[in-house]
C-alpha positions as CSV (number, residue, x, y, z in Angstrom):
1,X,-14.0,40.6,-56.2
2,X,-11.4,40.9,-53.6
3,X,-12.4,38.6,-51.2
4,X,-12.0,36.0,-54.1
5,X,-8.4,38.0,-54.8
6,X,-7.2,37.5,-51.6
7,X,-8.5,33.5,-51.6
8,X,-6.5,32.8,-54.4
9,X,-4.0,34.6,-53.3
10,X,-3.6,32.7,-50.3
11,X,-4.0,29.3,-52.0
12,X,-1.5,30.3,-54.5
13,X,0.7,31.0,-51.7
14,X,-0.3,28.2,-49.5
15,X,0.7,25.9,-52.7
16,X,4.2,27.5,-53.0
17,X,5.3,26.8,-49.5
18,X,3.7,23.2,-49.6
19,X,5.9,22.7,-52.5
20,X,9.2,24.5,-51.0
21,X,8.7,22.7,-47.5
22,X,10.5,24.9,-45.7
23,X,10.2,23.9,-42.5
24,X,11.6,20.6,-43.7
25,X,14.6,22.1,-45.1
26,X,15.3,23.6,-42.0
27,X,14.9,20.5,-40.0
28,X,17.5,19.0,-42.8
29,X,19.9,22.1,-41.8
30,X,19.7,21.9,-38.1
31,X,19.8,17.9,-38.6
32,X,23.0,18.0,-40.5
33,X,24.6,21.1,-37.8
34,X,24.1,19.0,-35.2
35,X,25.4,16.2,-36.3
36,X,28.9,16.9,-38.4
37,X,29.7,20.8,-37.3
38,X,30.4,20.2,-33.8
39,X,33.6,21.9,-34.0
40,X,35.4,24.7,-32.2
41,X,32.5,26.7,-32.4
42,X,29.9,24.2,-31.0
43,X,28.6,25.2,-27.9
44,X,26.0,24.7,-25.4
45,X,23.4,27.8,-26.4
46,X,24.4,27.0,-30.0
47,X,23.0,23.8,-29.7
48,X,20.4,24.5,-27.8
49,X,19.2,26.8,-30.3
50,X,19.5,24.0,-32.9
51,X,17.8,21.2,-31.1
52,X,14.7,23.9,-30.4
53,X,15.0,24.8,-34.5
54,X,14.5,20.8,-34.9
55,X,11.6,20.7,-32.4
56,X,10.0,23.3,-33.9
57,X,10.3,22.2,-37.4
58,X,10.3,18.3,-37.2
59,X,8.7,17.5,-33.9
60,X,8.0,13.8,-34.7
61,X,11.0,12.6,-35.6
62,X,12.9,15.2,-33.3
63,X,10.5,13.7,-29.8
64,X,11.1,10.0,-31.5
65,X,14.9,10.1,-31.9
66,X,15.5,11.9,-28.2
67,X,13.0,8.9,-26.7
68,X,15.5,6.1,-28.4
69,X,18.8,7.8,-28.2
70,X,19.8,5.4,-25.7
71,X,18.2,2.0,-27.0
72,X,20.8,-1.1,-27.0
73,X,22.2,-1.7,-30.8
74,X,20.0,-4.5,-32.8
75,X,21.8,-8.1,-32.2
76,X,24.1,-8.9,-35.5
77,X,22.9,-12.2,-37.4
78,X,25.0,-14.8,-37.6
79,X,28.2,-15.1,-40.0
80,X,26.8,-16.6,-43.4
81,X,29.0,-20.1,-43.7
82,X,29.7,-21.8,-47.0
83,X,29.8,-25.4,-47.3
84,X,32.7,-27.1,-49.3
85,X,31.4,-29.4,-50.8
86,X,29.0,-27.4,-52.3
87,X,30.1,-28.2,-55.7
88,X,30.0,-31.7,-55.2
89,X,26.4,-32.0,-53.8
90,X,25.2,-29.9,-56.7
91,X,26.7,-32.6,-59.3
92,X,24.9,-35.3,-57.1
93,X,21.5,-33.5,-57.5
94,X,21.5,-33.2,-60.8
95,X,22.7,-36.7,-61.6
96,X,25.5,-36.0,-63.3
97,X,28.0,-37.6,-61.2
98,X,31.4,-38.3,-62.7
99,X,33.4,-41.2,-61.6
């Protein structure tokens, strides 16, 4: 009986942080020091300790954004243009042109 105790017990408990996702939570955290508390008391072993909190906790995303932090900016698209006469063409292809 307590062999099947303690299974459930870690399934239950297994569950629970699956659902609370801390390490997640913390990546989030660390994530959002980083980025917008960089303040007076940002400092080198401060954000060392962060960056290793965000390796630990979200190593994918953590690896991926370190390999690209340098990539060149996507090109723009060009500027949309309007035409004119737009409402003068649309008259024309509906055939009701007034003259």
């Amino acid at each position: 009986m307590t062999p099947f105790v303690i299974g459930l017990a870690l399934l239950a408990a297994g569950y629970a942080l699956g659902r609370f996702r801390p390490y997640a939570r913390l990546a989030d955290w660390a994530n959002w020091q980083v980025r917008f508390h960089l303040g007076r008391w940002s400092s080198r072993p401060r954000q060392a300790v962060l960056f290793t909190l965000l390796l630990i906790s979200d190593p994918t995303h953590t690896v991926d954004a370190w390999r690209h932090r340098r990539d060149p900016r996507p090109s723009r698209s060009p500027a949309v243009q309007f035409d004119p006469d737009w409402a003068a063409k649309r008259r024309t292809a509906a055939g009701t042109e007034e003259a």
